[in-house]
Backbone bond lengths (Angstrom), bond angles and torsions (degrees), N, CA, C in turn:
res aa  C-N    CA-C-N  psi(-1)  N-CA   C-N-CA  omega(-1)  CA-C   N-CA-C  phi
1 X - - - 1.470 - - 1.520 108.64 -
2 X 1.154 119.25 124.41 1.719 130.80 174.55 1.314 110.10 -92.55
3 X 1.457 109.02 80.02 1.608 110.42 -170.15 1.553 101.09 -88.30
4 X 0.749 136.61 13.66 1.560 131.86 156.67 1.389 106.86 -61.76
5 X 1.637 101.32 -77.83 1.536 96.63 -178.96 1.368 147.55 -68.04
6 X 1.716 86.34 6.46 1.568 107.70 172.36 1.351 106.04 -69.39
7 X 1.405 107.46 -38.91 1.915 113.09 -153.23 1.784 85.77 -100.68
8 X 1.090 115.43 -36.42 1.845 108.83 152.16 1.604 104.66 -28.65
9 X 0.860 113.26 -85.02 1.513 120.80 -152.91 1.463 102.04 -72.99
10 X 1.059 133.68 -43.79 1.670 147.73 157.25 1.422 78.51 -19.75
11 X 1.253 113.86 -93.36 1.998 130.15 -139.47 2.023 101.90 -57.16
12 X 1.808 100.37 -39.27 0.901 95.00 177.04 1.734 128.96 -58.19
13 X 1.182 111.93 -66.26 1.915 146.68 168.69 1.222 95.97 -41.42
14 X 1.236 153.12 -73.52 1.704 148.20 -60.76 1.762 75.95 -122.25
15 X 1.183 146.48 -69.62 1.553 150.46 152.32 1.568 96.21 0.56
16 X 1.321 130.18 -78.50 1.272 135.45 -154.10 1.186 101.47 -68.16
17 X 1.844 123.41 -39.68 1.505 123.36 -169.19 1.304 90.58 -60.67
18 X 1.415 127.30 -66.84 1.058 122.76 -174.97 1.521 148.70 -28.41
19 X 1.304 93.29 -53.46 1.846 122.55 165.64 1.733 83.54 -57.48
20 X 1.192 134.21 -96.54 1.108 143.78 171.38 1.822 130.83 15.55
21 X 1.829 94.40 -49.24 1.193 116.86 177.93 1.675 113.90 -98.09
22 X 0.941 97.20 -18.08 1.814 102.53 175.94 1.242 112.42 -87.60
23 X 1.548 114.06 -11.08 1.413 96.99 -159.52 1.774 84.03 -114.19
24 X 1.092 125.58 -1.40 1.875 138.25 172.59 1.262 100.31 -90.31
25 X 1.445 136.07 -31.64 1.591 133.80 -162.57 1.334 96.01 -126.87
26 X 0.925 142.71 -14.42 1.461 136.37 169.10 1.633 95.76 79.28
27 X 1.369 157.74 -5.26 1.190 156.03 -139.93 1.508 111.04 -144.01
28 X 1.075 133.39 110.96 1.328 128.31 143.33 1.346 138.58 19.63
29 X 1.794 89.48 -90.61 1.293 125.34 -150.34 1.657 94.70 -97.60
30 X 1.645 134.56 -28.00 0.866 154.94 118.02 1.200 121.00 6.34
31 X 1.586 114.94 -87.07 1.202 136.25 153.15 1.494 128.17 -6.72
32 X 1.362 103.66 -63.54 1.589 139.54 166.55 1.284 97.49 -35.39
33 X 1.433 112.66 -84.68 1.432 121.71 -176.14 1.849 121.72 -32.81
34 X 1.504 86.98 -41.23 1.506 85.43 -168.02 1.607 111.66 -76.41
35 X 1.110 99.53 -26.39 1.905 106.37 -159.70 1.721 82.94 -86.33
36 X 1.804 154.15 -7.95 0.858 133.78 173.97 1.262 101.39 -103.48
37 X 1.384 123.29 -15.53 1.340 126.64 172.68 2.004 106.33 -61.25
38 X 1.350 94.30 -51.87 1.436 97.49 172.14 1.410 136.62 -76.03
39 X 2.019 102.60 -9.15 1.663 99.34 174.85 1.268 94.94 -90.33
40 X 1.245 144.33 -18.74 1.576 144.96 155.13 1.279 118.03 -16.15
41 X 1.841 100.42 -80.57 1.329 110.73 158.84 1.297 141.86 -21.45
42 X 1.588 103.48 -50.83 1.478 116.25 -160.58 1.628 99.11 -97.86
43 X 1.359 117.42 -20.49 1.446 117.24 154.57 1.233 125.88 -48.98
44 X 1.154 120.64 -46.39 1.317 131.42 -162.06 2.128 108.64 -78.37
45 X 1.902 94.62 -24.79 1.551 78.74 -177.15 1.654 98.99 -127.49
46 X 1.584 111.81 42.41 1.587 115.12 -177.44 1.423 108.10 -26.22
47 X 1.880 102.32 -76.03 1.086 138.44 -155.02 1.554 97.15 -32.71
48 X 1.284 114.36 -68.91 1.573 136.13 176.47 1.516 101.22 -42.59
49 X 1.382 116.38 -59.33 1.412 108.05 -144.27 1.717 107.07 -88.16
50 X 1.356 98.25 -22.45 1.883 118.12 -167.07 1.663 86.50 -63.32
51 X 1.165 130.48 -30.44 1.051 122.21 -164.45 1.799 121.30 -99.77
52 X 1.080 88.72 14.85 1.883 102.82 -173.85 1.835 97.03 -92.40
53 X 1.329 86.66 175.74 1.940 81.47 -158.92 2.156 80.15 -108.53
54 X 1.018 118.78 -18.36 1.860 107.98 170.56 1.840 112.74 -133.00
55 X 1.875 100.92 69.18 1.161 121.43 150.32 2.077 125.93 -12.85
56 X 1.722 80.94 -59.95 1.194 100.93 -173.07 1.862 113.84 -70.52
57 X 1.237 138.86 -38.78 1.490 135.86 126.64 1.358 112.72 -14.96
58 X 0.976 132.45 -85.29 1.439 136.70 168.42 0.857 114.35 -3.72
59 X 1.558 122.76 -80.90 1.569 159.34 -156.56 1.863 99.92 -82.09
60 X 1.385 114.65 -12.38 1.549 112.11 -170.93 1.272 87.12 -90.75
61 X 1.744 124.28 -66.47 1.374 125.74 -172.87 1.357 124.90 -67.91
62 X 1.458 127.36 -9.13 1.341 104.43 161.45 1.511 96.36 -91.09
63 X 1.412 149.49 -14.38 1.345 132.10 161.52 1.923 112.78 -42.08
64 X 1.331 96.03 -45.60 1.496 95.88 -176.61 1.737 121.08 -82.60
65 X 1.542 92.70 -22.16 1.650 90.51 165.63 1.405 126.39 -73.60
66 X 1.617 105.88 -30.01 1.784 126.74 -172.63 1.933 96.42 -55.59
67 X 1.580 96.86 -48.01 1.522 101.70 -158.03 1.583 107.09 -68.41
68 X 1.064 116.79 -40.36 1.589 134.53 -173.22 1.367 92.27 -69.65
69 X 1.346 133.20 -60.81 1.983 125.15 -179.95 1.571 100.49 -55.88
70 X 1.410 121.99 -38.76 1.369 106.08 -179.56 1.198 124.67 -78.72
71 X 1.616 117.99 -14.88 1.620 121.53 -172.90 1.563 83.87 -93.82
72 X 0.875 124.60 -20.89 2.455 105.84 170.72 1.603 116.51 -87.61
73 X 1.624 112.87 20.39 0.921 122.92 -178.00 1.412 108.33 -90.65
74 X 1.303 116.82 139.43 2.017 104.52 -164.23 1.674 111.54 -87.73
75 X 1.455 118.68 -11.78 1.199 108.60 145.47 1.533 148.37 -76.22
76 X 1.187 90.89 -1.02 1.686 106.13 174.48 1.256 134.51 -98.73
77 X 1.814 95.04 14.85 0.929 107.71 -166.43 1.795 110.63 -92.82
78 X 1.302 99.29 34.58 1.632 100.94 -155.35 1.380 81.76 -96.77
79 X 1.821 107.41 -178.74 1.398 108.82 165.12 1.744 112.77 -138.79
80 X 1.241 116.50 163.23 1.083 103.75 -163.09 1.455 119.58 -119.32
81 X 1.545 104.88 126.70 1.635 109.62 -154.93 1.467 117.05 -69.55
82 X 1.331 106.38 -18.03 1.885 100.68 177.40 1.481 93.13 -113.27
83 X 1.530 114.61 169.90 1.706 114.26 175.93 1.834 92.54 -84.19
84 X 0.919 103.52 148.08 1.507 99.37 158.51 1.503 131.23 -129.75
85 X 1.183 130.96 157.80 1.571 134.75 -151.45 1.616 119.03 -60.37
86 X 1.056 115.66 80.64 1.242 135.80 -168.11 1.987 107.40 -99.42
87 X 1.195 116.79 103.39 1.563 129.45 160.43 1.373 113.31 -5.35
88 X 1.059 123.17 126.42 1.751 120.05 143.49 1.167 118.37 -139.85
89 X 1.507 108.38 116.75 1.493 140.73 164.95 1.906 86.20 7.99
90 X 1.690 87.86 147.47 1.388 105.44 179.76 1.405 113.81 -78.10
91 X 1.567 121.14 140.67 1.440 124.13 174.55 1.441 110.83 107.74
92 X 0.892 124.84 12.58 1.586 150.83 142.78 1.264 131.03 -62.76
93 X 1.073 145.73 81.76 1.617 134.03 -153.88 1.784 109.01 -77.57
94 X 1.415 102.40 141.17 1.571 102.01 -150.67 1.633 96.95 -55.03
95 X 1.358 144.63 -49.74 0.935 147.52 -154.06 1.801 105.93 -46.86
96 X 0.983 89.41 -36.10 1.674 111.30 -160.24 2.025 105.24 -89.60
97 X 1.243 115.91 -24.50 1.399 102.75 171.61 1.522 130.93 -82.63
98 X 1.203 101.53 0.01 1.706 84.48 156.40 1.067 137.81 -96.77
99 X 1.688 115.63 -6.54 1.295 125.62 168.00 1.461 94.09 -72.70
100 X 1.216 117.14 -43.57 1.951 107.97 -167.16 1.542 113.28 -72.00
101 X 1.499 112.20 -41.72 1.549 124.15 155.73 1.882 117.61 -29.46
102 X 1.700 107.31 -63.05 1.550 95.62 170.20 1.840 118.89 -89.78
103 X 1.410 97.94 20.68 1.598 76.19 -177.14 1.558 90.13 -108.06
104 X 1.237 130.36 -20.02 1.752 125.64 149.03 1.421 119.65 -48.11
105 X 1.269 112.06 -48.31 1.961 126.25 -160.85 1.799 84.73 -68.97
106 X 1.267 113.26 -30.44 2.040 112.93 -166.85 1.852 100.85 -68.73
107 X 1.454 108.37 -35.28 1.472 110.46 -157.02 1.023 108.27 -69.71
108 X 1.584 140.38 147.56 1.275 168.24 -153.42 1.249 96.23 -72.35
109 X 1.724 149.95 129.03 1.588 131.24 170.87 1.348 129.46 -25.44
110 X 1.446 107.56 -41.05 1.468 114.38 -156.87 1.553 87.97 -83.10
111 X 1.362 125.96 -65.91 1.368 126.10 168.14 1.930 120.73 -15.79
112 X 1.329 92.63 -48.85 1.441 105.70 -157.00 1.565 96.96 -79.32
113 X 1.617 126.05 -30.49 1.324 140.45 -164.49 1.780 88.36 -69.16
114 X 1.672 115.79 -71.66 1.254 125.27 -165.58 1.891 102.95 -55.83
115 X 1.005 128.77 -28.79 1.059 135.88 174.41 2.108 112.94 -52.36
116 X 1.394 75.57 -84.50 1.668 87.78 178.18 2.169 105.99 -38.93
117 X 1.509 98.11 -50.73 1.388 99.16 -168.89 1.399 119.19 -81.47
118 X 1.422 108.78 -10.34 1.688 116.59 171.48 1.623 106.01 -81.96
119 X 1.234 112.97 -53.10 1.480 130.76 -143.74 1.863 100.42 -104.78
120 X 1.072 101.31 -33.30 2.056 91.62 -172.56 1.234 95.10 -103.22
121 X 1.742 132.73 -51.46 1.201 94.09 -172.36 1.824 108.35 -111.35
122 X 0.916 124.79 33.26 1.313 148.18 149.95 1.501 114.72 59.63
123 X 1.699 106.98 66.53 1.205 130.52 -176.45 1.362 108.95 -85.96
124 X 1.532 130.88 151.33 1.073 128.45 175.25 1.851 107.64 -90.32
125 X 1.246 120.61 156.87 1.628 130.50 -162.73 1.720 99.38 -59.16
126 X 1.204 129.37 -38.97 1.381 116.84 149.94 1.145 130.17 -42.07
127 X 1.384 122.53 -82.31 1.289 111.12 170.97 1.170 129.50 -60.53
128 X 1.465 130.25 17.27 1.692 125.00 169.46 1.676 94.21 -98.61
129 X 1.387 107.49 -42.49 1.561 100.63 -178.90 1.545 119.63 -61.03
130 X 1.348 106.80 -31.79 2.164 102.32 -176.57 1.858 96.76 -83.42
131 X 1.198 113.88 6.86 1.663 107.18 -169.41 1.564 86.02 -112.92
132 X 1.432 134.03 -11.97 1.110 106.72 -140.87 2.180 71.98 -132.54
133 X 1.313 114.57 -17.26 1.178 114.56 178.77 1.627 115.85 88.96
134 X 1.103 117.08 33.29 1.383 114.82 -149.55 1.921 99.40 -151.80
135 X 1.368 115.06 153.29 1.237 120.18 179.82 1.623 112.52 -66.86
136 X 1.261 118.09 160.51 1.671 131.03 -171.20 1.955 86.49 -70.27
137 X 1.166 129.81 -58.01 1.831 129.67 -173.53 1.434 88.83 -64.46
138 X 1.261 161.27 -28.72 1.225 136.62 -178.44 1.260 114.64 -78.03
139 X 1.527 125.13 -29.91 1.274 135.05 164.98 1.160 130.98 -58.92
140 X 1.422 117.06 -40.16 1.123 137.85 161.35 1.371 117.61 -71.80
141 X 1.044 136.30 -35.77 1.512 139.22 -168.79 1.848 96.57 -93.14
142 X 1.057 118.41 -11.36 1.785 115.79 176.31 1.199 100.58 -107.73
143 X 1.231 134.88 -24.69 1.740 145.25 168.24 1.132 85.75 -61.78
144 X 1.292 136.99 -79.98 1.678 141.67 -163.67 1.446 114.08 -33.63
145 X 1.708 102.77 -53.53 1.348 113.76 -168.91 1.637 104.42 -74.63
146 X 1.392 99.16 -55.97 2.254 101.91 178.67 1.782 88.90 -32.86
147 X 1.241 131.92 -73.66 1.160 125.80 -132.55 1.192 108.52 -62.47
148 X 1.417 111.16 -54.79 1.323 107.63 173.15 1.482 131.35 -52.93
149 X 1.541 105.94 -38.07 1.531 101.47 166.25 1.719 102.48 -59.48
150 X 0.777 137.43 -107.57 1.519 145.51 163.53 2.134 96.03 23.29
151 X 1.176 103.94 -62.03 1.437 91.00 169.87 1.326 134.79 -81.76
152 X 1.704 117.25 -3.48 1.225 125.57 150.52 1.591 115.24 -59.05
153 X 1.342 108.98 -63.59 1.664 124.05 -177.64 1.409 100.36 -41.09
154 X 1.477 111.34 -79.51 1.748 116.99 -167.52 1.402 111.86 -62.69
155 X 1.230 147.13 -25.55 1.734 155.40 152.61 1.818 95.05 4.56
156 X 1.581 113.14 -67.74 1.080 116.84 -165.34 1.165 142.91 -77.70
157 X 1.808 98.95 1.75 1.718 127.55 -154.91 1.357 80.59 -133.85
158 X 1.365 149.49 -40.34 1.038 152.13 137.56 1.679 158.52 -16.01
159 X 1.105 82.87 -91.99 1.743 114.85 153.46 1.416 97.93 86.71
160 X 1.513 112.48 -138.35 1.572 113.55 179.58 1.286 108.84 -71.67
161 X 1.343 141.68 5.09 1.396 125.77 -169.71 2.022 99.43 -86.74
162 X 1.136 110.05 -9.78 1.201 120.12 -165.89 2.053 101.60 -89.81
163 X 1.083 90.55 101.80 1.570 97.56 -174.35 1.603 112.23 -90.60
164 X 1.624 111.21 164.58 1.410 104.08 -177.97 1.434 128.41 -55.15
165 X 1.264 106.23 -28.29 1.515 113.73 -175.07 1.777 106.30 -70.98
166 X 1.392 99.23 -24.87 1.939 103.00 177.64 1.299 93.23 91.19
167 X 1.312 120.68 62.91 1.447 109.93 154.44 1.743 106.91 -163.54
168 X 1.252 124.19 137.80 0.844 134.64 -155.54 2.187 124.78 -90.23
């Protein structure tokens, strides 16, 4: 085991897993769980994986598998009565992320999955679908739908600056 470059890549990534997992679980503290749930994982098959030429694939889909085993977990099934301070990706002006924070936390999983993996870390509809296990029209057709919800939600926090394409 080359635990250097484990805790290399740990120190490097571990920010993005994070952003990553808050913005899939809507939660914090949540969050937490999942991204150690997933450096677990990725501990366990360094050797193997340190040596693949897209780490970061890897490290996206067990983020998205960690969260999905933890959301069928029967204590997690609670919900949580205040929003709480959950990350959003840099270049966001602070004023503006908590409307964008709950209009992600609102979207349907599958929605919210293609979201994070289309839009934060800026995968093309192929590669969100073989990461995400799913056909290139399913990706696209829940991209279609997030957005528009997402431009229903923000419309009002927004206004006209919010164009069809969803970007401001």
């Amino acid at each position: 085991m080359d635990e250097p470059a484990f805790s290399d890549y740990v120190a490097a990534r571990r920010p993005q897993m994070y952003r990553t997992a808050c913005l899939l679980c809507g939660d914090p503290h949540r969050a937490e769980d999942v991204v150690q749930d997933a450096l677990a994982r990725l501990y366990v098959v360094w050797d193997r994986v340190g040596r693949m030429e897209n780490i970061d694939g890897y490290v996206r889909r067990t983020i998205v598998n960690a969260n999905y085993s933890d959301r069928r977990r029967p204590w997690r099934r609670e919900r949580l009565v205040q929003p709480r301070d959950v990350p959003v990706e840099a270049g966001f002006p602070a004023e503006d992320a908590e409307a964008i924070r709950a209009a992600i936390s609102a979207l349907p999983l599958g929605q919210r999955r293609v979201v994070v993996l289309r839009h934060i870390w800026n995968l093309t509809v192929e590669e969100t679908a073989a990461e995400l296990q799913v056909s290139p029209g399913t990706v696209k057709s829940q991209s279609a739908d997030a957005l528009a919800a997402l431009r229903r939600a923000l419309a009002p926090s927004f206004g006209a600056t919010l164009g069809q394409g969803g970007e401001r």
